[in-house]
N, C-alpha and C positions, 0 to 999 in steps of 0.2 A: 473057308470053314463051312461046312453044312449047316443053315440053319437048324434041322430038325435036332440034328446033336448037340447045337448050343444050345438050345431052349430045356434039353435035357440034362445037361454038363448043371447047368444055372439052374434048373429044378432042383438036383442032387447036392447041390454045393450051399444053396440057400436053405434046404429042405422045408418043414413046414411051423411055423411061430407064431406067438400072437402077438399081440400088440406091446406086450408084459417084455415079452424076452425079445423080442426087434429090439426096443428101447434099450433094455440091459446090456445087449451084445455091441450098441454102438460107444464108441471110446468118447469123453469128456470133451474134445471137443467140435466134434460129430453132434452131440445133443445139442451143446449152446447154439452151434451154427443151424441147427433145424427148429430148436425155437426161436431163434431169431426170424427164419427166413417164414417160418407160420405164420410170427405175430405178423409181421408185413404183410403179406399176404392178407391176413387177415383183417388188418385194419386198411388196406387199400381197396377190399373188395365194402367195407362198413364205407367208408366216402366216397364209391363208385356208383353204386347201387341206391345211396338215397338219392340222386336224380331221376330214376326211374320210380320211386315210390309217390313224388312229390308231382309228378307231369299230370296227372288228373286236375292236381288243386291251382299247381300255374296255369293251366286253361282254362281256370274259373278265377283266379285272380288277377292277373296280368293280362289276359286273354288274347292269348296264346292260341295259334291254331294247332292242329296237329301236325301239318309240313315243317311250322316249326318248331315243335316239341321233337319230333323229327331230327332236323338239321341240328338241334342243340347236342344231339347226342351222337351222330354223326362225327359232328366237330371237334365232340373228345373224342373218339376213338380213331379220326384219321389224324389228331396232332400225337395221339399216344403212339403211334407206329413211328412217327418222327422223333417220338423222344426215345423211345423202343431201339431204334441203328444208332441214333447219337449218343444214347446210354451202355450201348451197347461197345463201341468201340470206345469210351473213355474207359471200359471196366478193364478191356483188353490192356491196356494202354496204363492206366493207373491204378489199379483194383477195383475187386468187385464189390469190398466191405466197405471202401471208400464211396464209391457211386451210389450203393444202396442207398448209403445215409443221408445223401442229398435229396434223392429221388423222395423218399418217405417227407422229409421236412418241403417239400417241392408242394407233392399232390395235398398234404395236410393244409399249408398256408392258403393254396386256392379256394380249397375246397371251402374254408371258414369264409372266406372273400365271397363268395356265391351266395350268401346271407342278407350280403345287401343291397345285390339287384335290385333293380326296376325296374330294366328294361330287356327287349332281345339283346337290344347290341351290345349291354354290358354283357347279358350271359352268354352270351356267343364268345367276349374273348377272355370272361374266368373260365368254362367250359374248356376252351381250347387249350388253356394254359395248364389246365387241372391235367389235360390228359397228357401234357411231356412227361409228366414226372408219373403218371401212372402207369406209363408204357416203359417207363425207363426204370422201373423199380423191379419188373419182372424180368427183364433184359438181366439185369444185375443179380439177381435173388435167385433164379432158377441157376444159371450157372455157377454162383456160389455152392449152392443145396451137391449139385451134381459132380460137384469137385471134390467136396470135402468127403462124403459120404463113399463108403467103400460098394465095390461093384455089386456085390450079392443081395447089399440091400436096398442097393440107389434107385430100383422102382418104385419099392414101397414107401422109402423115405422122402421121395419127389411128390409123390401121390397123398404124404399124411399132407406137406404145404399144402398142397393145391387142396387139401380137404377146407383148410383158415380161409375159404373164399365163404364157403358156406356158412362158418363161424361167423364172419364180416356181416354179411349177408345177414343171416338171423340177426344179428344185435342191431342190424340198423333197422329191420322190421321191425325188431321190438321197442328200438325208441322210438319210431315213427309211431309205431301205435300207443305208445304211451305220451307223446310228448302233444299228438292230434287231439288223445283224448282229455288233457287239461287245458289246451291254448285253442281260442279258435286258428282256422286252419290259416287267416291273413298273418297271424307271428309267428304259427305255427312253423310251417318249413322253411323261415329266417334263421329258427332257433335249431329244427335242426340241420342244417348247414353249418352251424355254428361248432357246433358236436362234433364234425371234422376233423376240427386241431387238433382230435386226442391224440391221433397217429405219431404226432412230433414227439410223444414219451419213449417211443422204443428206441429213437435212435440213443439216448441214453444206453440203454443196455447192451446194442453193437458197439459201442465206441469202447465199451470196456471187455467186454465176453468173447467179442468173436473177433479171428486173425483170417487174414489171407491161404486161400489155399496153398498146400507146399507144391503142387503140381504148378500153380499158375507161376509160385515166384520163381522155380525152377526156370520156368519158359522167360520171362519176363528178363531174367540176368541174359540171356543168352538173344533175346530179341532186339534188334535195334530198329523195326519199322514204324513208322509214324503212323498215325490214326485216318489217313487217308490210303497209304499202301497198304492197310489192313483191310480197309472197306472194299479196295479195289481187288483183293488177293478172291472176296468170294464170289467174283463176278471170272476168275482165272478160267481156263479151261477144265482144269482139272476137278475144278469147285461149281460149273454154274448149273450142272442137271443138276446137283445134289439141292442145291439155291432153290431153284424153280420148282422143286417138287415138293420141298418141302414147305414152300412157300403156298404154295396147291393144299396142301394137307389143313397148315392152320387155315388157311382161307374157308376152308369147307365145316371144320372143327367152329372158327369163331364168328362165321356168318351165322350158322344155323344157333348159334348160343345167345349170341344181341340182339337176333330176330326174336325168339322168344323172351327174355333176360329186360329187356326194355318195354317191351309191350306188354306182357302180361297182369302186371297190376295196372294198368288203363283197359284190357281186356273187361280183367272181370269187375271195374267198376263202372264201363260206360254198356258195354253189350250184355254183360249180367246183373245188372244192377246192383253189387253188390255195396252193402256200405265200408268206408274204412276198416272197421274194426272183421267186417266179414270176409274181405280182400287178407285180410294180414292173418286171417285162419286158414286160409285155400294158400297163399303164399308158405306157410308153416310147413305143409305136405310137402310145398315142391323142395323146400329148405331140407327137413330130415332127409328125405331122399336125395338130394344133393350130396349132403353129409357123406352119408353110406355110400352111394357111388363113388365118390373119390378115395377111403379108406379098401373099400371091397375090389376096386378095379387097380389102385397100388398092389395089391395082394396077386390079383390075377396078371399084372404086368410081367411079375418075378419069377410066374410058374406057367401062362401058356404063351408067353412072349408080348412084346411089345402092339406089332401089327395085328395079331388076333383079339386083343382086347379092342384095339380102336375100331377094329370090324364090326366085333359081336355090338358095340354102343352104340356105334355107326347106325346100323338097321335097327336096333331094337327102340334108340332115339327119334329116328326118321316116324317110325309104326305110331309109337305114344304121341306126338304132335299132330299127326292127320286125325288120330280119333279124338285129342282131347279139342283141339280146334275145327274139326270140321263134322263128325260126328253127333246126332240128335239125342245127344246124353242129356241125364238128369243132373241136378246138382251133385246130387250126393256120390255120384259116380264120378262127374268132375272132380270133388273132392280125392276122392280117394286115389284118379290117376293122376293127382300130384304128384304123390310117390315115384312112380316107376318114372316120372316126365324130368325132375329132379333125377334120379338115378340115372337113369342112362345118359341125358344131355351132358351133364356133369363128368359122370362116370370119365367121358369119351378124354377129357384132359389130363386124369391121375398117370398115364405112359407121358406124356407130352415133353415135358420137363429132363426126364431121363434120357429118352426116345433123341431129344434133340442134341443134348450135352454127348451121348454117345457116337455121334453119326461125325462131326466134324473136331479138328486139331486143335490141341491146346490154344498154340498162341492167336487164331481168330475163332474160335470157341464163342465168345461172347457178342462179337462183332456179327460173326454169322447165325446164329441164333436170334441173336435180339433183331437181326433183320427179317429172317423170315418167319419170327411169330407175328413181327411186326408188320413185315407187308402182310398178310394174312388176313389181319387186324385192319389194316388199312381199308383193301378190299371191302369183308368183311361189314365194316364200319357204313358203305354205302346201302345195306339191306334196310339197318332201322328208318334211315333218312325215304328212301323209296316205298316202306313202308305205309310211312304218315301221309305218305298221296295218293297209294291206292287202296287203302285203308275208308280210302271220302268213298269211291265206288264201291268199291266189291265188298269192303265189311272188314274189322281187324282181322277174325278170327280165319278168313279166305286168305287174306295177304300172308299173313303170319304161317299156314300151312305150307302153302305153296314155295315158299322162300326158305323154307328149314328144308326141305325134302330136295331141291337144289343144290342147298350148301352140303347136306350129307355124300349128293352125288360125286363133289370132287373129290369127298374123302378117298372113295372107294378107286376113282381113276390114281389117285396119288397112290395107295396101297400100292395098287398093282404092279408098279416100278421103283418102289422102293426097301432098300433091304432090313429084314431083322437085327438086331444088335443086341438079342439077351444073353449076360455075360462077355459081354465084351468089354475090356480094359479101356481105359480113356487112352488118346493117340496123342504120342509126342508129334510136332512137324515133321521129324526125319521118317517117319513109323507112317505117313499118312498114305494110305494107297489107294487110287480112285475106285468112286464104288462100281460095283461089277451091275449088271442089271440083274433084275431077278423078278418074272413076271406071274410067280405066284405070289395071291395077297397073302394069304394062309403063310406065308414065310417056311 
């Protein structure tokens, strides 16, 4: 199929909606399964994200250095890639409604347990353990979203979840700065750690609202391979460019996102001197924008295709981090290129979800997905750790440039050899046909 015609076909088919009629045109249980897979989303990115808010105050209370404010954040993100394949092939194997629910009550219970640190090595293995289940919840949640959801609007609808990162995000900014500014900051980030375990409320409302996809249970009667011959199927011939490349892709997507994502509120309050409360207004900018990049770049996913959105993000994210980090800007200019630094970093993940549910076969769909957002992630995971060391030399705001413009460059080698997929129907096994190469990014 010519990409340029499906991107067309899938323009005409989808045509143009707002938020209003997307919502109305999806069937009953298309909505439950997409607030479901939001709230998750959304409260895994609220217990994700207060470790990065609180790494200023544990270097002044614990004292903590930065290689290991560093390594602490490293450690969830390389054990979330391990929970990421492992969650990923039980979802194959036993469902995806099933595994979510665990994964959510998983990172919630840690995350609360991280309240009562004292030391590195306790937070080194609540950290580690927070991130199986945070890696394992999107493994599970994205290939839900992508299954249930009909083709025309599976970018946009992949893209509003991935928007609940931002939601997550602001409401943990906002306790943090509400909760700093009643407690001094020694119970302070005890308490909110503590804040956590709210995520363990949604799984309540999966266990009763949302069913298994009918595509997955179709595959699943008819599948008899065990969770190792599934792992092993995407490493096959037929599967492992598809693996590595798109393993390249997240890598490039989630290096350059936990290089800035981690660092930036330690940014602006040790090399900008900014105080708590000044941090969490500069944070606010990059939050809206966040927001909006993941709603506006779902929107663009469904209408100039998959690989052209992650393009246009790609460079316009790369540009916003060299001036907001390396550039002799004023505050208030800082502030205001929160915006566009939220928008496009963010932006770059609203295809992501779609992008990957499209590309590979029902019955290892989850298995292979959850692997290669996961290696990605893994990868990915070693930027902030390297960071925190040469962060002592060369300065956050050098390290943190340098290391996003990097991670964007694999995006663009992975474009290059990978194919378009807007409007394309989810693939049975028998239906699976190897991808052909295609060395335009533009698709």
């Amino acid at each position: 199929m010519d990409p340029g015609r499906g991107i067309k076909q899938a323009r005409d088919q989808s045509g143009e909606s707002n938020v209003a009629t997307f919502l109305g045109d999806l069937k009953h249980n298309e909505r439950r399964t997409l607030y479901a897979c939001f709230g998750g989303w959304a409260l895994d990115s609220f217990d994700v994200n207060l470790y990065a808010l609180v790494i200023p105050t544990l270097l002044a209370t614990l004292n903590f250095t930065l290689p290991q404010a560093g390594v602490l954040a490293t450690s969830a993100l390389l054990l979330s890639a391990v929970g990421g394949w492992f969650a990923g092939t039980l979802a194959d194997k036993y469902g995806r409604v099933r595994v979510l629910q665990i994964t959510i009550l998983w990172f919630a219970f840690f995350t609360f347990l991280a309240g009562f640190c004292n030391t590195f090595g306790q937070f080194f293995v609540v950290r580690a353990l927070q991130g199986l289940g945070f890696g394992g919840e999107w493994a599970a949640g994205a290939v839900l979203i992508g299954e249930v959801i009909q083709s025309k609007y599976r970018g946009r609808a992949v893209g509003v979840v991935q928007s609940g990162w931002a939601v997550g995000w602001g409401g943990a900014t906002l306790v943090f700065a509400i909760v700093f500014s009643l407690l001094p900051q020694e119970i302070a980030w005890r308490v909110l750690f503590w804040t956590g375990l709210l995520p363990a409320l949604l799984v309540v409302y999966i266990r009763r609202f949302v069913d298994e996809p009918e595509i997955f249970e179709k595959s699943r009667a008819a599948d008899k391979d065990g969770a190792p011959a599934k792992l092993l199927q995407i490493f096959s011939r037929e599967n492992i460019r598809l693996t590595v490349l798109t393993s390249l892709l997240t890598t490039g997507a989630q290096g350059g996102y936990y290089t800035v994502n981690t660092w930036l509120p330690t940014f602006l309050r040790t090399e900008k001197k900014l105080t708590v409360l000044g941090s969490s207004g500069y944070l606010a900018f990059v939050i809206i924008g966040a927001f909006c990049g993941f709603i506006a770049c779902a929107w663009l996913a469904d209408t100039i295709g998959r690989k052209r959105t992650f393009l246009l993000m790609a460079l316009c994210a790369g540009l916003v981090v060299v001036v907001y980090m390396l550039a002799p800007i004023t505050d208030s200019v800082m502030l205001l290129l929160g915006f566009p630094l939220g928008f496009f970093a963010n932006g770059l993940f609203a295809p992501m979800g779609a992008y990957l549910t499209e590309l590979f076969p029902t019955n290892i769909r989850a298995t292979n997905q959850g692997f290669s957002y996961n290696a990605g992630r893994a990868i990915g995971a070693l930027f902030p750790a390297t960071i925190g060391y040469l962060g002592q030399a060369m300065g956050l705001g050098m390290a943190i440039g340098i290391f996003t413009v990097t991670a964007y460059l694999f995006i663009l080698v992975a474009l290059a050899m990978l194919p378009e997929t807007l409007g394309r129907e989810l693939r049975e096994p028998a239906l699976a046909q190897p991808v052909r190469q295609n060395a335009v990014i533009a698709g």
